[in-house]
VMD Tcl script that builds the backbone (N, CA, C; Angstrom):
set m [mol new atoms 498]
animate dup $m
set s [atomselect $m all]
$s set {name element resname resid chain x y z} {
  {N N UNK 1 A -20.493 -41.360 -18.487}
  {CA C UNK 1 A -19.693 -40.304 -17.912}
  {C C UNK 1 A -20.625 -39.263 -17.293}
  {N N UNK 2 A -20.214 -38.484 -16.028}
  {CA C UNK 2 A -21.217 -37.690 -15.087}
  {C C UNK 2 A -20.980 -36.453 -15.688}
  {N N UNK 3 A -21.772 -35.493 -15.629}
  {CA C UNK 3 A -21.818 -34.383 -15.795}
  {C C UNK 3 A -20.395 -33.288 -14.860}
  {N N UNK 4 A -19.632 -32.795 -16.100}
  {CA C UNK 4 A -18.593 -32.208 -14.845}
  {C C UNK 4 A -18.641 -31.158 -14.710}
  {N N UNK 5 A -20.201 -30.195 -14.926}
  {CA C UNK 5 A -20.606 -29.304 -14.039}
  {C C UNK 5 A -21.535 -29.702 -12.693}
  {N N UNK 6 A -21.426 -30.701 -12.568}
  {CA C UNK 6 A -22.493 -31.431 -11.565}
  {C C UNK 6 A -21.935 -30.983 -9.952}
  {N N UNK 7 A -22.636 -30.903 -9.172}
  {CA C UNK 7 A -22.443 -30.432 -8.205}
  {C C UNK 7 A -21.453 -30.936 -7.243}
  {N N UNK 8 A -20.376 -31.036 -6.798}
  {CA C UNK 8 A -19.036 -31.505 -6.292}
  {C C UNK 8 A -19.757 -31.473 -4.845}
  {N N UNK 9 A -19.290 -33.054 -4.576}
  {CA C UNK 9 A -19.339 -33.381 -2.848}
  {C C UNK 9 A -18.900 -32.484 -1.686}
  {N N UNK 10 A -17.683 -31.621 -1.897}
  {CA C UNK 10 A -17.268 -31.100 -1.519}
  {C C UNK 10 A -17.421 -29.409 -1.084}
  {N N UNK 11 A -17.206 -28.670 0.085}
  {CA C UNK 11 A -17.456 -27.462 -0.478}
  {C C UNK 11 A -16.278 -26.452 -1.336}
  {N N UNK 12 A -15.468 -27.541 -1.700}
  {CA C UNK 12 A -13.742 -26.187 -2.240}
  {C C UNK 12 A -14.820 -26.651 -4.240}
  {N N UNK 13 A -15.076 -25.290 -4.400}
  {CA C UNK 13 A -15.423 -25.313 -5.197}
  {C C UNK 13 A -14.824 -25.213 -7.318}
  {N N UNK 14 A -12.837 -25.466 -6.424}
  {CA C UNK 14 A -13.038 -25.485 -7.381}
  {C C UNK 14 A -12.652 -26.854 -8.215}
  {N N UNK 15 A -12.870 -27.962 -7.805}
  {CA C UNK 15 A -13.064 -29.303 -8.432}
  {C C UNK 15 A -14.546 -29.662 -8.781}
  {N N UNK 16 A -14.123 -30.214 -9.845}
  {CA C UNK 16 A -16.017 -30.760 -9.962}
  {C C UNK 16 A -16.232 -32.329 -9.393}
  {N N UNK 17 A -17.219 -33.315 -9.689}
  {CA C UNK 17 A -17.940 -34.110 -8.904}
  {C C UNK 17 A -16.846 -34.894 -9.278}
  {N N UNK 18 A -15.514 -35.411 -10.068}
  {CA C UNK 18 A -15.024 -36.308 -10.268}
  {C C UNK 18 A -14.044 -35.718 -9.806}
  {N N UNK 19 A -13.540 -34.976 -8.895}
  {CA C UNK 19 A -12.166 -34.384 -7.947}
  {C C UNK 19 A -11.210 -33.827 -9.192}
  {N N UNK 20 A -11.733 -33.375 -10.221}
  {CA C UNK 20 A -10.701 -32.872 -11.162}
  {C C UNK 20 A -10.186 -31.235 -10.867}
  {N N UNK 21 A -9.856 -30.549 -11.127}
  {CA C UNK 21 A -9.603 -28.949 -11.255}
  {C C UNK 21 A -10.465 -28.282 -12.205}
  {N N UNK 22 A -10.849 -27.655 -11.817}
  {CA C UNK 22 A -11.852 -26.757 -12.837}
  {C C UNK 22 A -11.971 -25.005 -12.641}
  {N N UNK 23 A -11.594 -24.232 -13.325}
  {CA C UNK 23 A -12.086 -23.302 -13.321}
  {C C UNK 23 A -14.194 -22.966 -13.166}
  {N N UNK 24 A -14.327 -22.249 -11.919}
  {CA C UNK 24 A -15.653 -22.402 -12.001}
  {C C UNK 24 A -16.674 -21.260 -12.519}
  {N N UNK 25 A -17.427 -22.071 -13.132}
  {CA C UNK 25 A -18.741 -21.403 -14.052}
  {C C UNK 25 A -19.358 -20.207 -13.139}
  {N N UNK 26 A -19.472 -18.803 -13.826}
  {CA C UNK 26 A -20.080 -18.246 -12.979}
  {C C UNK 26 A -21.143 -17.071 -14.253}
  {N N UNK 27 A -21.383 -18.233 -15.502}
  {CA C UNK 27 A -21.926 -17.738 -16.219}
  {C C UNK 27 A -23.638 -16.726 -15.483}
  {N N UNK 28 A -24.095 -17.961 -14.580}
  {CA C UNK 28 A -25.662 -17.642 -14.457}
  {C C UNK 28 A -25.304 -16.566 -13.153}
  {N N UNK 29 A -23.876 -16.003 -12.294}
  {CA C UNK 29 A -24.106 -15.535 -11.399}
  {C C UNK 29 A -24.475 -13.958 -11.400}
  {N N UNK 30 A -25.146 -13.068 -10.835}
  {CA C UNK 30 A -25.468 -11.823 -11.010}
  {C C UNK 30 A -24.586 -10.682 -11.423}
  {N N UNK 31 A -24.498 -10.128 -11.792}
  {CA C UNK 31 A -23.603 -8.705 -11.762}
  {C C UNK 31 A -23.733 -8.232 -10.580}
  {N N UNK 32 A -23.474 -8.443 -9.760}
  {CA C UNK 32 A -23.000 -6.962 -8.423}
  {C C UNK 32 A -21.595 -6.402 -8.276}
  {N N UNK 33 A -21.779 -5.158 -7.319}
  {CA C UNK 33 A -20.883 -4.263 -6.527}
  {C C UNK 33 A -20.435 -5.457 -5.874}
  {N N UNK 34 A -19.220 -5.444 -5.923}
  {CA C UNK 34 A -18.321 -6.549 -5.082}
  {C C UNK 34 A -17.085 -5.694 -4.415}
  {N N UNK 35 A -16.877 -5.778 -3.372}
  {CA C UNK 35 A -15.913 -5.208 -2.112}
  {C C UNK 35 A -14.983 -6.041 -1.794}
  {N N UNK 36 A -13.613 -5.741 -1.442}
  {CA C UNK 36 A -12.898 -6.938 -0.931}
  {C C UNK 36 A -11.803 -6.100 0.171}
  {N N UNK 37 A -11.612 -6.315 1.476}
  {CA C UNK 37 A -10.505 -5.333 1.973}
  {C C UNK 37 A -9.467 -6.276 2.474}
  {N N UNK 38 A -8.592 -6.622 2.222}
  {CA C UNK 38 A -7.362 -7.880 2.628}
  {C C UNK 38 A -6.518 -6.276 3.722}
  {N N UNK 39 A -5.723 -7.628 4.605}
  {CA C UNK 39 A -4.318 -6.859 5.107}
  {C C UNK 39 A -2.819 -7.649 5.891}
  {N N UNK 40 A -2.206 -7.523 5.826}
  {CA C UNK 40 A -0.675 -8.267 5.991}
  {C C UNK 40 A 0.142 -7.066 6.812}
  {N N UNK 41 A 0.876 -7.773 7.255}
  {CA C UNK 41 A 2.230 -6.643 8.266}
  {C C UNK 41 A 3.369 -7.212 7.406}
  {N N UNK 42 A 4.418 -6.424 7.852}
  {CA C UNK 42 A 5.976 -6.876 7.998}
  {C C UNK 42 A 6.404 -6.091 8.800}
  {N N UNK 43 A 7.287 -6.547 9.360}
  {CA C UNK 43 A 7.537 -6.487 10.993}
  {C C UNK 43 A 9.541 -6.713 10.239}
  {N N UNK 44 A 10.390 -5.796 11.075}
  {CA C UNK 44 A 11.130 -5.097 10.440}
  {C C UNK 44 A 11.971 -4.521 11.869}
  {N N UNK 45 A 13.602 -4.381 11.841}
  {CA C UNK 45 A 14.322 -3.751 12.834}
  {C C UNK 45 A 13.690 -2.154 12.694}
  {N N UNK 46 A 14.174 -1.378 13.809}
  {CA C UNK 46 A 13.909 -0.123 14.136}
  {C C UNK 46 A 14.042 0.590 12.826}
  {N N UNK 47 A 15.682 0.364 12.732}
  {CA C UNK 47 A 16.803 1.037 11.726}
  {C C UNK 47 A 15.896 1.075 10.458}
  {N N UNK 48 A 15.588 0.258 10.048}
  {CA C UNK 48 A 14.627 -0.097 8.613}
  {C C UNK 48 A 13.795 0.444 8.610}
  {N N UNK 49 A 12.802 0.642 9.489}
  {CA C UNK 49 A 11.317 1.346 9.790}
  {C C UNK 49 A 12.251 2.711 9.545}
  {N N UNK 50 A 13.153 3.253 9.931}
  {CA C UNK 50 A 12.779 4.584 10.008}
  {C C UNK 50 A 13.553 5.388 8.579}
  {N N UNK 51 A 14.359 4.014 8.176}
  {CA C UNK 51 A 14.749 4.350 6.756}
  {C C UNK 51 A 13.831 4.524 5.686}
  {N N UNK 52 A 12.365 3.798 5.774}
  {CA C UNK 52 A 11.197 3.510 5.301}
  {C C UNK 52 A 11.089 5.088 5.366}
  {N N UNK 53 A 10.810 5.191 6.704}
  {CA C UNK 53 A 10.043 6.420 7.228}
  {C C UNK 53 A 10.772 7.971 6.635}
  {N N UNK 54 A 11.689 7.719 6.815}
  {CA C UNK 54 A 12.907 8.906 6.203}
  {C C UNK 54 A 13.259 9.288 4.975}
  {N N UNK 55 A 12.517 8.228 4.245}
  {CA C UNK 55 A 12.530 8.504 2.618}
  {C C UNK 55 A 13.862 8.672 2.053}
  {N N UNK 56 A 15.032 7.426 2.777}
  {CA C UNK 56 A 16.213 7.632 2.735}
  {C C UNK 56 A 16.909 6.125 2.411}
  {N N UNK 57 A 15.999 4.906 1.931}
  {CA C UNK 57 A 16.056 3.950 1.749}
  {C C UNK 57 A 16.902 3.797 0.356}
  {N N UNK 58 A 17.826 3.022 -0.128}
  {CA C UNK 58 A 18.777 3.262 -1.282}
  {C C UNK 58 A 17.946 3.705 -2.207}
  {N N UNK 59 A 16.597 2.334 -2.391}
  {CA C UNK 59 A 16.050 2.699 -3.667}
  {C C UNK 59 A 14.652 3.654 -3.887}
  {N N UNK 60 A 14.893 4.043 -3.268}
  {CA C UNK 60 A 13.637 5.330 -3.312}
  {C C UNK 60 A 12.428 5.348 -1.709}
  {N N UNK 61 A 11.232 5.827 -2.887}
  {CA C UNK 61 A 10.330 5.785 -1.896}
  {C C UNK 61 A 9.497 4.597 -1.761}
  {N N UNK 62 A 9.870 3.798 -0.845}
  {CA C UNK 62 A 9.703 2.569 -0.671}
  {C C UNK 62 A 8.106 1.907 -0.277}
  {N N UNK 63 A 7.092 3.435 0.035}
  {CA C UNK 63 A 5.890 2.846 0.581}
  {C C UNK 63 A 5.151 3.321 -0.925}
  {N N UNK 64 A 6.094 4.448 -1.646}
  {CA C UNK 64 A 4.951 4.721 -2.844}
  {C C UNK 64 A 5.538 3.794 -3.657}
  {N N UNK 65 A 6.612 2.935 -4.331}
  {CA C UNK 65 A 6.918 2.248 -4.947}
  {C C UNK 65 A 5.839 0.845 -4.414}
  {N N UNK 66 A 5.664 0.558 -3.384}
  {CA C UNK 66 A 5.408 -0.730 -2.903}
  {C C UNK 66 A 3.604 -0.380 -3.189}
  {N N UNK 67 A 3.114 0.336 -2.839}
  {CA C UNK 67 A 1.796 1.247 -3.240}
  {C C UNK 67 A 1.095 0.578 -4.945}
  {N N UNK 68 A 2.133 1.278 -5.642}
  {CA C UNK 68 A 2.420 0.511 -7.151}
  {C C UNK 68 A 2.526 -0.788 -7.201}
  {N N UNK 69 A 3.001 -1.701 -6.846}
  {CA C UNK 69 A 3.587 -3.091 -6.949}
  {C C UNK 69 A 2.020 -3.332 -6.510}
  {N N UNK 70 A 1.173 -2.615 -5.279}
  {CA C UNK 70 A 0.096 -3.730 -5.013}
  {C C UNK 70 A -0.639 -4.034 -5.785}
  {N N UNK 71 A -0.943 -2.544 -6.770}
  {CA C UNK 71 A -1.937 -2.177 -7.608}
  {C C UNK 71 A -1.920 -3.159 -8.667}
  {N N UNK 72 A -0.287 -3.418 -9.002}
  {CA C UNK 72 A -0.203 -3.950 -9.783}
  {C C UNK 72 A -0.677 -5.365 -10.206}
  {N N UNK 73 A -0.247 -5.915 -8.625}
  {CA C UNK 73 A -0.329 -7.179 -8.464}
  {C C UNK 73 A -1.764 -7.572 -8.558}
  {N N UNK 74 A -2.863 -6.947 -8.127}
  {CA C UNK 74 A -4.089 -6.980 -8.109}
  {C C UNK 74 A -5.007 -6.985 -9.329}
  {N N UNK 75 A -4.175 -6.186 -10.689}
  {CA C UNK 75 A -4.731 -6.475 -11.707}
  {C C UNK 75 A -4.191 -7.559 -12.329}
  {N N UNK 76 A -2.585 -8.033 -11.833}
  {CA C UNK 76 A -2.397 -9.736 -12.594}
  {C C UNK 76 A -2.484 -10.665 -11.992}
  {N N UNK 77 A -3.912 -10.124 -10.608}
  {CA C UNK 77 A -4.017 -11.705 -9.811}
  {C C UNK 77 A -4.235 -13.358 -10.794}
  {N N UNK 78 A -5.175 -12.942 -11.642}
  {CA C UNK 78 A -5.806 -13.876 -12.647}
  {C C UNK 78 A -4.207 -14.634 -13.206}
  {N N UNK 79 A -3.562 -14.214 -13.459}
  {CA C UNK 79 A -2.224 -14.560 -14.224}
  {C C UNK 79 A -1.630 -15.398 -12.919}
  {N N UNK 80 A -1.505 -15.173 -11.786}
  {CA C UNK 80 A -1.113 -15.956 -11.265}
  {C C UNK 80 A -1.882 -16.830 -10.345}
  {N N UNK 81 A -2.741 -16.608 -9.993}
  {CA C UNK 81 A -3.616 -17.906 -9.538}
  {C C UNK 81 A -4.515 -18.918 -10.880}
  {N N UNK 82 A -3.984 -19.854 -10.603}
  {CA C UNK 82 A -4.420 -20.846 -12.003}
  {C C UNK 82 A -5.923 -20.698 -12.121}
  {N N UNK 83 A -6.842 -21.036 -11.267}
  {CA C UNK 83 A -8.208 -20.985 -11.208}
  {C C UNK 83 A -8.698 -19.917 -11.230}
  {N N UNK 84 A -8.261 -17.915 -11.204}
  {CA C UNK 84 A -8.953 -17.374 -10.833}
  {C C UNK 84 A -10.051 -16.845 -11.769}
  {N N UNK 85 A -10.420 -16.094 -11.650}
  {CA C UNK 85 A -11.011 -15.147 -13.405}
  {C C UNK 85 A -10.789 -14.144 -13.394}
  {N N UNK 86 A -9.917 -13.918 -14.432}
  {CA C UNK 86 A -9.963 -12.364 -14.534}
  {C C UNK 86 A -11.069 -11.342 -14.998}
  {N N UNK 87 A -10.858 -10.506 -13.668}
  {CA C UNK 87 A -12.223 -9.579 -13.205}
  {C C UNK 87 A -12.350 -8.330 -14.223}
  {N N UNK 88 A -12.643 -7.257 -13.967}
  {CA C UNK 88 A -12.699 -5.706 -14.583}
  {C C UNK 88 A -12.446 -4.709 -13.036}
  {N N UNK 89 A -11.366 -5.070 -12.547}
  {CA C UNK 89 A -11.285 -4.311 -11.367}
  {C C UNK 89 A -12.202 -2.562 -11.554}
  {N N UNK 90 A -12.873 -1.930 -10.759}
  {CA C UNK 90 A -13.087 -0.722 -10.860}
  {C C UNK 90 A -12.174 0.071 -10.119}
  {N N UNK 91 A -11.629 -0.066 -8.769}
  {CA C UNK 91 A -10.889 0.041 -7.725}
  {C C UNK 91 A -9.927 -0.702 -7.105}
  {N N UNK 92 A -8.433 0.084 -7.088}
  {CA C UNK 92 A -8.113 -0.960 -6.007}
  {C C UNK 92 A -7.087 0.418 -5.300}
  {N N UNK 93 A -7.190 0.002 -3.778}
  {CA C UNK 93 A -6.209 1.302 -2.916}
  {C C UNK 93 A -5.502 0.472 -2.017}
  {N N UNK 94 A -4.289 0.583 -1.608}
  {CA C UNK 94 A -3.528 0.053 -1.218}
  {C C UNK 94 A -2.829 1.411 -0.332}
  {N N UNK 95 A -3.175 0.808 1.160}
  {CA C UNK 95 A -2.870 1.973 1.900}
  {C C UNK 95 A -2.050 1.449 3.109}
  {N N UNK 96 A -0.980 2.246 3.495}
  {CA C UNK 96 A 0.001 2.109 4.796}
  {C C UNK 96 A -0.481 2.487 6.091}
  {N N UNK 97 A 0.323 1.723 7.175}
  {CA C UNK 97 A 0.056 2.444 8.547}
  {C C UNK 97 A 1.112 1.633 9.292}
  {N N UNK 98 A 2.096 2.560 9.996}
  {CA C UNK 98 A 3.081 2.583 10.752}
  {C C UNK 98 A 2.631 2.277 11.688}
  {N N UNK 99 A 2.740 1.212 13.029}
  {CA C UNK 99 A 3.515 1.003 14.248}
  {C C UNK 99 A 4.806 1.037 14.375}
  {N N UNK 100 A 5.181 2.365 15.092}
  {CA C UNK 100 A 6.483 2.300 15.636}
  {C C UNK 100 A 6.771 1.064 16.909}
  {N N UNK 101 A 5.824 1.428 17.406}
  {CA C UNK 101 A 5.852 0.273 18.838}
  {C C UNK 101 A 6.840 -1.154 18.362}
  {N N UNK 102 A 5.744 -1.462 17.349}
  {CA C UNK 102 A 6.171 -2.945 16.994}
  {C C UNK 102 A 7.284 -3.144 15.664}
  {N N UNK 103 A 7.621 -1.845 15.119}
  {CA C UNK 103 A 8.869 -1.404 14.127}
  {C C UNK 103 A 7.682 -2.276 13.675}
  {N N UNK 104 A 6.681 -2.111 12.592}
  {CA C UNK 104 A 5.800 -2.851 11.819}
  {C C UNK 104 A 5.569 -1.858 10.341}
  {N N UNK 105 A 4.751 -2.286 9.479}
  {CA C UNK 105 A 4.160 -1.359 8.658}
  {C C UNK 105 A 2.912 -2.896 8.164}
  {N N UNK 106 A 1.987 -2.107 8.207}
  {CA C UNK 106 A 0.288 -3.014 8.185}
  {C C UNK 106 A -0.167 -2.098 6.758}
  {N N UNK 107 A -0.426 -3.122 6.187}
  {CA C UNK 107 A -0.852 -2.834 4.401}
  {C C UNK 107 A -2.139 -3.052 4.446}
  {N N UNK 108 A -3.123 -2.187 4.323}
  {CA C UNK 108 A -4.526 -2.362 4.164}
  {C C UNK 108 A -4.812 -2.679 2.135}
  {N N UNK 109 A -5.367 -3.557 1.599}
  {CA C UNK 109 A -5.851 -2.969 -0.115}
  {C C UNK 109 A -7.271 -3.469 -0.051}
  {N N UNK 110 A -7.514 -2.579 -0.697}
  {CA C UNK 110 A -9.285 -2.414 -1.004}
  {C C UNK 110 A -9.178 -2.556 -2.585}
  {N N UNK 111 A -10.007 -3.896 -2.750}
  {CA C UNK 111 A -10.595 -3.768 -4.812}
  {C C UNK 111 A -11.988 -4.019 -4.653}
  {N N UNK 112 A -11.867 -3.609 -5.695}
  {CA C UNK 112 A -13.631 -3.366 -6.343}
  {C C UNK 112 A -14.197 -3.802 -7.510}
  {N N UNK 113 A -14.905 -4.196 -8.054}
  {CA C UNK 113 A -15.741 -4.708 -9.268}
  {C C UNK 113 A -16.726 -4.413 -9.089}
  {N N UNK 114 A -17.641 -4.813 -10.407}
  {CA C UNK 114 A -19.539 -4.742 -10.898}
  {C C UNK 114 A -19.105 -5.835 -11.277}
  {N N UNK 115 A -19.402 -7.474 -10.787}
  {CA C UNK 115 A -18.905 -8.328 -11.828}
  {C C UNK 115 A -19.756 -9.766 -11.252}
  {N N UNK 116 A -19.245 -11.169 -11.915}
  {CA C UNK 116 A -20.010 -12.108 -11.485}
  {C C UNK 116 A -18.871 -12.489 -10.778}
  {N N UNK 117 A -18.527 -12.058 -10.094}
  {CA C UNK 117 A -17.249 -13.072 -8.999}
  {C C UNK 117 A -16.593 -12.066 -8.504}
  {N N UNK 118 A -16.263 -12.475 -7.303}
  {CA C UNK 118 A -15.827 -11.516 -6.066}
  {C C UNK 118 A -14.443 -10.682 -6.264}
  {N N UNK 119 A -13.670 -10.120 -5.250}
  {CA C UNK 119 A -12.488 -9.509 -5.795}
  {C C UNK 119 A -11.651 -9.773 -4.694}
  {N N UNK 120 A -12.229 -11.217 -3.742}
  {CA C UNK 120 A -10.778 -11.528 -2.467}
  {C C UNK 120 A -10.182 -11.878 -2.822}
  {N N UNK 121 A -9.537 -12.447 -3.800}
  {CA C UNK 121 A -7.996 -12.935 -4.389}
  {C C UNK 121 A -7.350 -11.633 -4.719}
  {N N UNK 122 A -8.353 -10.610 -5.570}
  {CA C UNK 122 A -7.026 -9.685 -5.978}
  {C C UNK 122 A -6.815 -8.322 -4.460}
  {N N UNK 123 A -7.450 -8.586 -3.674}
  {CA C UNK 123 A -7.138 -7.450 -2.495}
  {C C UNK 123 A -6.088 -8.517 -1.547}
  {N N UNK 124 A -6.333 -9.681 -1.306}
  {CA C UNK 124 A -5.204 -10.249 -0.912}
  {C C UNK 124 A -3.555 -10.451 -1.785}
  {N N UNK 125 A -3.740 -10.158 -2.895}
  {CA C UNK 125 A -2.924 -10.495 -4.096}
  {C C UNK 125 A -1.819 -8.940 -3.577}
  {N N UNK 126 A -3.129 -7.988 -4.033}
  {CA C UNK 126 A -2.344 -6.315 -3.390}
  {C C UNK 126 A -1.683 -6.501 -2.244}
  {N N UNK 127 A -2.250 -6.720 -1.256}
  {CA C UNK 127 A -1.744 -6.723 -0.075}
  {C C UNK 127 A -0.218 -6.970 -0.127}
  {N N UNK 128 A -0.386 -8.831 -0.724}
  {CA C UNK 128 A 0.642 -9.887 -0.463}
  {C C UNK 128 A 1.952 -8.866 -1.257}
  {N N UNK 129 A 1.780 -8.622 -2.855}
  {CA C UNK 129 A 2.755 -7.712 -3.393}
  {C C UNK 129 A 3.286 -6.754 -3.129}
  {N N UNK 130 A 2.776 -5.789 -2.470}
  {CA C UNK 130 A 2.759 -4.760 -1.498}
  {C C UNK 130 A 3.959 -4.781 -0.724}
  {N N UNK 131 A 3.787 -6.220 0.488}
  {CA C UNK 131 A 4.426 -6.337 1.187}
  {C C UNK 131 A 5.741 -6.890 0.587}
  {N N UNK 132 A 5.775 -7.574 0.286}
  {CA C UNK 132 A 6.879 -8.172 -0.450}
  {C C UNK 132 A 7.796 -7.427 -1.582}
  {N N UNK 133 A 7.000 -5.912 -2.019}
  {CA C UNK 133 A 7.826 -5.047 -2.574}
  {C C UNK 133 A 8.631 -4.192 -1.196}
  {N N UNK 134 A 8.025 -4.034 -0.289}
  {CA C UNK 134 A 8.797 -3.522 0.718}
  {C C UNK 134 A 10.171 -4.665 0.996}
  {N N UNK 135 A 9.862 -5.368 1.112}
  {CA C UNK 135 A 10.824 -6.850 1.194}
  {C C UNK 135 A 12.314 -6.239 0.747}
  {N N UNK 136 A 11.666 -6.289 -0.838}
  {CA C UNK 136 A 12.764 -6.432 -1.812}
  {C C UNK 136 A 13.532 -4.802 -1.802}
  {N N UNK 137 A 12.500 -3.890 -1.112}
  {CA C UNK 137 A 13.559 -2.931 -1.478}
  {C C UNK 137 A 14.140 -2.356 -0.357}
  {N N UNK 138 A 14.163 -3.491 1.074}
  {CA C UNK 138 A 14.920 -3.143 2.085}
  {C C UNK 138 A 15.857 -3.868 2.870}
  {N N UNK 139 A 15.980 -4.699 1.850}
  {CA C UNK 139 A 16.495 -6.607 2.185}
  {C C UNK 139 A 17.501 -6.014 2.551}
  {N N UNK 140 A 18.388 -5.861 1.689}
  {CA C UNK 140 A 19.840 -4.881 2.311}
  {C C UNK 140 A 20.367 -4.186 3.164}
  {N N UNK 141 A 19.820 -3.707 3.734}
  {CA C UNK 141 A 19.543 -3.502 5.106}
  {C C UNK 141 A 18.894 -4.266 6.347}
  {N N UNK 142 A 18.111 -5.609 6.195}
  {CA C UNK 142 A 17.118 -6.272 7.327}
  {C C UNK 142 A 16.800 -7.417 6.109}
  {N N UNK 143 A 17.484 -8.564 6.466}
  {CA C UNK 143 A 16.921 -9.585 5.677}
  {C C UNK 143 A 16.041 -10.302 6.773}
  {N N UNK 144 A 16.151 -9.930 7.658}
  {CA C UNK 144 A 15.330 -10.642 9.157}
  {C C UNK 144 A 13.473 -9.955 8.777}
  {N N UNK 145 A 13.468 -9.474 8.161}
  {CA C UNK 145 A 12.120 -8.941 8.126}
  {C C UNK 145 A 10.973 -10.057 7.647}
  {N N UNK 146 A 9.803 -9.982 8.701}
  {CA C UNK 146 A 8.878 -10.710 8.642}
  {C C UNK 146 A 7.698 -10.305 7.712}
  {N N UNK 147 A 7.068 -11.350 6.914}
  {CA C UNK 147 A 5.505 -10.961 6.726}
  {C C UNK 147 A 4.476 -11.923 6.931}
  {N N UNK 148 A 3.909 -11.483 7.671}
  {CA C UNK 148 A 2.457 -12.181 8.193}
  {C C UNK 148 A 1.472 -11.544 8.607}
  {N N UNK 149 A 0.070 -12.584 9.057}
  {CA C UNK 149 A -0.494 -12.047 9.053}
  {C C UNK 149 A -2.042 -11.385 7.896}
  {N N UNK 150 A -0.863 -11.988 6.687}
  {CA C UNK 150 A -2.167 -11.542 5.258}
  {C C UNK 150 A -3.302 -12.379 5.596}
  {N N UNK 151 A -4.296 -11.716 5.479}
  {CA C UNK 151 A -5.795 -12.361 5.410}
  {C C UNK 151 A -6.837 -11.212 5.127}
  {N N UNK 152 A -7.837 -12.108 5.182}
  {CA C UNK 152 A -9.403 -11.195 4.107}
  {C C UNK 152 A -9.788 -10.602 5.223}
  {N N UNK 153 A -10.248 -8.997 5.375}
  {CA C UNK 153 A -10.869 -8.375 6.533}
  {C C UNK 153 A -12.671 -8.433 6.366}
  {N N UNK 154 A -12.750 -8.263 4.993}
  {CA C UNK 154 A -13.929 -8.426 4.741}
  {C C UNK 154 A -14.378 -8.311 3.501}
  {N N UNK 155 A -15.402 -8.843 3.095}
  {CA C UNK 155 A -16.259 -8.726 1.857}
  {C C UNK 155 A -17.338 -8.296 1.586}
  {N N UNK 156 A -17.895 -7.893 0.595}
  {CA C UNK 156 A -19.525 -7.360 0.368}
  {C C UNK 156 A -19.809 -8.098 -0.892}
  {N N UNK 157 A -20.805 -8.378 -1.111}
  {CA C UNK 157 A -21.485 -7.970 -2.507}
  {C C UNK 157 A -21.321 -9.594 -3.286}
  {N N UNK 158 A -22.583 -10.298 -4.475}
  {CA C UNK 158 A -22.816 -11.670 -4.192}
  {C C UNK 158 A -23.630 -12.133 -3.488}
  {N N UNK 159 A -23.686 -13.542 -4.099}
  {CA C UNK 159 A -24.473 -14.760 -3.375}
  {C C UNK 159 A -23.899 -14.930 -1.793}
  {N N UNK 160 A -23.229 -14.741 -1.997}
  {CA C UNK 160 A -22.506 -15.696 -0.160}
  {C C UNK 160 A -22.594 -14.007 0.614}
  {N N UNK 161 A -23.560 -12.736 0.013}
  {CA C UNK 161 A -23.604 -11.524 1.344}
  {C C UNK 161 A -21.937 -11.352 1.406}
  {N N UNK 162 A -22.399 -10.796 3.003}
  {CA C UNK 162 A -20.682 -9.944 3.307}
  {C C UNK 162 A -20.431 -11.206 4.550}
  {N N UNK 163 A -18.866 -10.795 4.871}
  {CA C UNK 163 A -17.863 -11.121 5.777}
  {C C UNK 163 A -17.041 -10.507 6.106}
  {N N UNK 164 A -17.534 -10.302 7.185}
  {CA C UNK 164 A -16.495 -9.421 8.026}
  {C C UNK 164 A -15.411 -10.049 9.352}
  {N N UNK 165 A -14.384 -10.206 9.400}
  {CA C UNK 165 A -13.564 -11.051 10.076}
  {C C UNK 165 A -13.295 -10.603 11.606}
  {N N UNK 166 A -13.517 -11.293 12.275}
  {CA C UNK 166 A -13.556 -11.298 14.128}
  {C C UNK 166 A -12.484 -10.762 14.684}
}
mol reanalyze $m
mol bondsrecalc $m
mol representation Tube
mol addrep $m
C-alpha cells in the first residue's frame, strides 16, 4: 500500500496519490499573515434597491443584518466546506457599495489570519452569505434578483505569495 500523504498526480490538492478525499496536511506549513478579499453582486429591480436603500425593507436593516450573516458565515466556513480547516480568523469586514445605474449592490469581505492555511474560502464564504442574506430578506418583494459574479479579488500571505485578479 502507497503512502497517502504521497504526493498526488494532480494539482487539486485535495485528494491524495490514490484519488481518495483528504483533508490536507498543513502541519510543516509556516505561520503567516494571510489576506483574503472575495466579492459577489446581486443585481435587483429599482423598487428593491431603494427599499434596501430607504431602510424601509419589512425586515429591517437589510445591509447591516446581511453585514452580520457574512461575518458569520466566515467563521462557519470550516462547518460547511467538508475539506476546509478551521482557521483562527483575526479579521473579517464585509462591506457594501451601491450601483444605482445597474439597481446592483457589490459585497466586498476581507478575512484575516496568522495561520498555516489561507483564508479564501472564508472571504468568499462572507461574501456568498452576505449576499444571499440580502436574498432572503427581500425575496418578497423581487424574487427575480440575481447573484453573481462571487470570486477571489486577491490574496497575500503563504507559500503560493499573493494573487491579485485581472
Amino acid at each position: 500500500m502507497s503512502d497517502p500523504k504521497a504526493s498526488p498526480a494532480s494539482p487539486l490538492t485535495h485528494f491524495d496519490a490514490q484519488g481518495q478525499a483528504h483533508m490536507v496536511d498543513v502541519a510543516a506549513k509556516a505561520h503567516t499573515h494571510r489576506i483574503a478579499v472575495a466579492e459577489g453582486r446581486i443585481s435587483m429591480q429599482p423598487a428593491t434597491l431603494a427599499l434596501i436603500q430607504s431602510g424601509s425593507a419589512k425586515k429591517g436593516d437589510v445591509l447591516g443584518i446581511a453585514r452580520i450573516a457574512g461575518i458569520q458565515g466566515a467563521k462557519k466556513t470550516s462547518d460547511l466546506i467538508p475539506l476546509c480547516h478551521p482557521i483562527g480568523l483575526t479579521r473579517v469586514a464585509v462591506e457594501f457599495e451601491i450601483d444605482e445605474t445597474a439597481s446592483t449592490v457589490i459585497c466586498r469581505a476581507t478575512t484575516e489570519c496568522t495561520g498555516q492555511t489561507g483564508v479564501e474560502m472564508e472571504a468568499l464564504t462572507a461574501a456568498s452569505v452576505a449576499l444571499l442574506t440580502i436574498y432572503d430578506m427581500c425575496k418578497a418583494a423581487d424574487r427575480s434578483m440575481t447573484i453573481s459574479g462571487v470570486r477571489l479579488l486577491e490574496k497575500h500571505g503563504g507559500k503560493s505569495g499573493s494573487f491579485v485578479a485581472g
